[in-house]
Short mmCIF file of the C-alpha atoms (twelve columns), coordinates in Angstrom:
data_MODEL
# 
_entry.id   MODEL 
# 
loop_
_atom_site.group_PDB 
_atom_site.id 
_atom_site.type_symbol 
_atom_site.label_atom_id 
_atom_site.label_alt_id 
_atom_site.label_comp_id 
_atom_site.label_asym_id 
_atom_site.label_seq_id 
_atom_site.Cartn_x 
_atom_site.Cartn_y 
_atom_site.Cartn_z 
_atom_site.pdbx_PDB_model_num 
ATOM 1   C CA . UNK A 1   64.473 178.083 160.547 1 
ATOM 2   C CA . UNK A 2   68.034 178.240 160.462 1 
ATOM 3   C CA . UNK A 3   70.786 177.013 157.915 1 
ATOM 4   C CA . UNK A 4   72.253 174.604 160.147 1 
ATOM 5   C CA . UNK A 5   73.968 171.747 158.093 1 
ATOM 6   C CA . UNK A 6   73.930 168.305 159.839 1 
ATOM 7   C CA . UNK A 7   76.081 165.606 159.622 1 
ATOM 8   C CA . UNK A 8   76.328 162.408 161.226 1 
ATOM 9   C CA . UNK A 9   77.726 162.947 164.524 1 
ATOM 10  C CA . UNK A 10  79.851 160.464 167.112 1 
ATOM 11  C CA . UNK A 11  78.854 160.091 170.918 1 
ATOM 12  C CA . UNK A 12  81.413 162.083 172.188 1 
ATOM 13  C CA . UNK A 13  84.677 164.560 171.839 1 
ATOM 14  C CA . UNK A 14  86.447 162.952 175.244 1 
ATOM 15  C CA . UNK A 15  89.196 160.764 175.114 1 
ATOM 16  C CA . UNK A 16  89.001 158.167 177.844 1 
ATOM 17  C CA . UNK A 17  90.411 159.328 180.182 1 
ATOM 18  C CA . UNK A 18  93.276 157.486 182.352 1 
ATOM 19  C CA . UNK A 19  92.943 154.806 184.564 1 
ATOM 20  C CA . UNK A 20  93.672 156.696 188.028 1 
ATOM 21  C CA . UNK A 21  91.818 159.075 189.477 1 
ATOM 22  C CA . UNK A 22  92.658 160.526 192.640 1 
ATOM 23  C CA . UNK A 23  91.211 162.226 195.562 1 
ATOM 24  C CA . UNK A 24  87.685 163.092 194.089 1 
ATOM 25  C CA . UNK A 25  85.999 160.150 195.034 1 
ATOM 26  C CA . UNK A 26  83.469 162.016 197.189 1 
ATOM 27  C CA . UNK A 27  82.881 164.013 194.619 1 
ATOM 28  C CA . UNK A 28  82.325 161.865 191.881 1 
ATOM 29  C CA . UNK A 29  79.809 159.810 193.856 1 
ATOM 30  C CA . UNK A 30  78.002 162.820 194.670 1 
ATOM 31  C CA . UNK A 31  77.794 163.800 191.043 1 
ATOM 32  C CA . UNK A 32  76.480 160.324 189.892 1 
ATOM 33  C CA . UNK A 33  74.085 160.332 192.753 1 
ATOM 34  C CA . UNK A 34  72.935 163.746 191.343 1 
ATOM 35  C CA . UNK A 35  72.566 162.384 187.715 1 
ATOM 36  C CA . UNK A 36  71.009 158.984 188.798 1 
ATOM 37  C CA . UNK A 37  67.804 161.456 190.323 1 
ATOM 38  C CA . UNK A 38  67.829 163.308 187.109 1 
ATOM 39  C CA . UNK A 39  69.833 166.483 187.553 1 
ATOM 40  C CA . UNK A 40  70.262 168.218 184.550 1 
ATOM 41  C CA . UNK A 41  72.713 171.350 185.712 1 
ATOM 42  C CA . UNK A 42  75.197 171.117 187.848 1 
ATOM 43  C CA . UNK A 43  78.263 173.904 188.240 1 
ATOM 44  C CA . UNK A 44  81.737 172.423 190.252 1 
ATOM 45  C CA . UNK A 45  83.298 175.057 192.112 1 
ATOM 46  C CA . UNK A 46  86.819 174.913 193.684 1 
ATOM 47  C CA . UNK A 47  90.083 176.318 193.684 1 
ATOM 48  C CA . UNK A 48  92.181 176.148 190.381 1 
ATOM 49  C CA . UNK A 49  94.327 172.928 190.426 1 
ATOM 50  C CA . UNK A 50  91.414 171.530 192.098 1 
ATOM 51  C CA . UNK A 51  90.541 168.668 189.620 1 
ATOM 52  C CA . UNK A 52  87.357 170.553 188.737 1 
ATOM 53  C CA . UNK A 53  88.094 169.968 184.903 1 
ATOM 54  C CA . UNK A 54  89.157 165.933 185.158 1 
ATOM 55  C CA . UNK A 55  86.059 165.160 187.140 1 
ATOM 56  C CA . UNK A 56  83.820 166.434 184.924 1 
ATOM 57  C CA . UNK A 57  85.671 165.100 182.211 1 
ATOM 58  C CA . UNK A 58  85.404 161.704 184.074 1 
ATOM 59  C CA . UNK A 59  81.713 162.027 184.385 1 
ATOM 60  C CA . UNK A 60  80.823 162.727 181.216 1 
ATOM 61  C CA . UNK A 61  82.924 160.012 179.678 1 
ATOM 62  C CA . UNK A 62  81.029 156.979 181.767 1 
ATOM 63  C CA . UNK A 63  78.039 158.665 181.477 1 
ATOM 64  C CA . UNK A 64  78.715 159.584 177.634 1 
ATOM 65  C CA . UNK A 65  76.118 156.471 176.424 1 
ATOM 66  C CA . UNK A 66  73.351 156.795 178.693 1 
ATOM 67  C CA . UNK A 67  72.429 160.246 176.235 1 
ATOM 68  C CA . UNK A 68  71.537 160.270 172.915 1 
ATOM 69  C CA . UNK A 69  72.637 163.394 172.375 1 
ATOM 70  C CA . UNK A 70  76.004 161.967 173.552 1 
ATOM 71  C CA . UNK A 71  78.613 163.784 175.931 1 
ATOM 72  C CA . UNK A 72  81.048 167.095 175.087 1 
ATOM 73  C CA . UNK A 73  83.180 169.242 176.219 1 
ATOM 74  C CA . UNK A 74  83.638 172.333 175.306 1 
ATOM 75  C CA . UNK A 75  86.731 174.855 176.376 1 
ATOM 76  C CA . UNK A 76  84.981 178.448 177.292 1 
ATOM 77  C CA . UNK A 77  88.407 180.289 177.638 1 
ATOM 78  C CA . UNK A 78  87.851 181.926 174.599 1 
ATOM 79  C CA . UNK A 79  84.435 182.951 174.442 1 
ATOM 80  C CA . UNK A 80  83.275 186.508 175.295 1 
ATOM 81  C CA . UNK A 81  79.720 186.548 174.136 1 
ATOM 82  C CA . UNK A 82  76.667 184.106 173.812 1 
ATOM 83  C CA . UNK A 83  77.682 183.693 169.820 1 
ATOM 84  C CA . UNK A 84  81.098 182.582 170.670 1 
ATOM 85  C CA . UNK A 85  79.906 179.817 173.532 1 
ATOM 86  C CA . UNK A 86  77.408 179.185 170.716 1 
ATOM 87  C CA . UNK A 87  80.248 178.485 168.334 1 
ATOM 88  C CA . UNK A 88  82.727 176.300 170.342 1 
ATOM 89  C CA . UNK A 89  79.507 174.112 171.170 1 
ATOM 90  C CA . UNK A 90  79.162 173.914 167.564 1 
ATOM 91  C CA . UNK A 91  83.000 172.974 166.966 1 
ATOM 92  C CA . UNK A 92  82.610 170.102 169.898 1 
ATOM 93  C CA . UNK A 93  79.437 168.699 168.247 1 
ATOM 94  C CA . UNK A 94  80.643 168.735 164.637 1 
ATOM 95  C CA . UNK A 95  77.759 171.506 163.320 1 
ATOM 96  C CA . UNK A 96  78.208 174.025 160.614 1 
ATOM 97  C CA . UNK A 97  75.789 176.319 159.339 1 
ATOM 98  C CA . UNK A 98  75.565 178.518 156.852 1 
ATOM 99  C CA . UNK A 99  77.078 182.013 156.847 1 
ATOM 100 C CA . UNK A 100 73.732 183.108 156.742 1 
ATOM 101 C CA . UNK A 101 72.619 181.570 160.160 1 
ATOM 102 C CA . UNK A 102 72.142 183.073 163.556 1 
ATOM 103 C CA . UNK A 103 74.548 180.691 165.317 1 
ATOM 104 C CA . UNK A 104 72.881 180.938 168.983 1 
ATOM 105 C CA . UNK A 105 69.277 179.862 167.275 1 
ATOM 106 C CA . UNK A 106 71.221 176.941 164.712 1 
ATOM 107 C CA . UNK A 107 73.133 175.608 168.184 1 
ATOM 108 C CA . UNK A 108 70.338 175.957 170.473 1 
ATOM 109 C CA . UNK A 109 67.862 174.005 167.427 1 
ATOM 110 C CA . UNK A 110 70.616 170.881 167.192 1 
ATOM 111 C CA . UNK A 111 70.854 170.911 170.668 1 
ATOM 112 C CA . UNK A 112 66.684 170.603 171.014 1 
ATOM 113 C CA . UNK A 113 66.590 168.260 168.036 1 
ATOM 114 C CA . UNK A 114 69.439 166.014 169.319 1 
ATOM 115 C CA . UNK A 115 68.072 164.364 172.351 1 
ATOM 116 C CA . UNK A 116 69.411 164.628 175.667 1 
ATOM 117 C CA . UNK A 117 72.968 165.321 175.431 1 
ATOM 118 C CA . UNK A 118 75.462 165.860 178.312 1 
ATOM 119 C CA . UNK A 119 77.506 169.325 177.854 1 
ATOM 120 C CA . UNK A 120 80.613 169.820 179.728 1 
ATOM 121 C CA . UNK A 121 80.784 173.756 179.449 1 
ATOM 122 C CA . UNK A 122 84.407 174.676 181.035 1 
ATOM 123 C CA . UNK A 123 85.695 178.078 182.035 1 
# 
């Protein structure tokens, strides 16, 4: 068993987002249609500037209370190696563990133990 340290968490790390959202309406309906059969991985592909980011952003913020694991994104541009995706998933979801804890097992045990939760994994 790991070290992990919980502490009450909130649904989500998004901000609501703005108001308008341009151009990705095909998208976004295919992505709900996706969710609504039960997808449970889905990878957006496109050119960068392509709005890859804001729809999934978008998605996970209306869809944030339908898991109670809640919704959260968390920036990859760092992160090298399994431990470091490990550790920004932590930052998103408000875990620490103790220095003495292997940080993929503590994440991947919160994440198991925290219902279905929506993770918006980006770059």
């Amino acid at each position: 068993m790991s070290s992990l340290i919980r502490k009450p968490l909130a649904s989500t790390n998004l901000k609501r987002p703005p108001d308008g959202f341009v151009g990705r309406d095909s998208e976004a309906a295919a992505l709900a249609a996706w969710w609504a059969t039960g997808g449970r991985f889905a990878t957006l592909l496109g050119p960068a500037g392509a709005g890859k980011t804001s729809l999934a952003r978008r998605f996970a913020w209306d869809h944030r209370l339908e898991v109670t694991g809640g919704a959260w994104f968390c920036d990859l541009s760092r992160a090298r190696t399994a431990a470091d995706v490990a550790v920004v998933v932590a930052g998103a979801r408000g875990l620490h563990f103790g220095a003495d804890a292997d940080v993929v097992e503590a994440v991947g045990e919160a994440l198991a133990g925290g219902g279905p939760t929506l993770l918006v994994l980006d770059n």
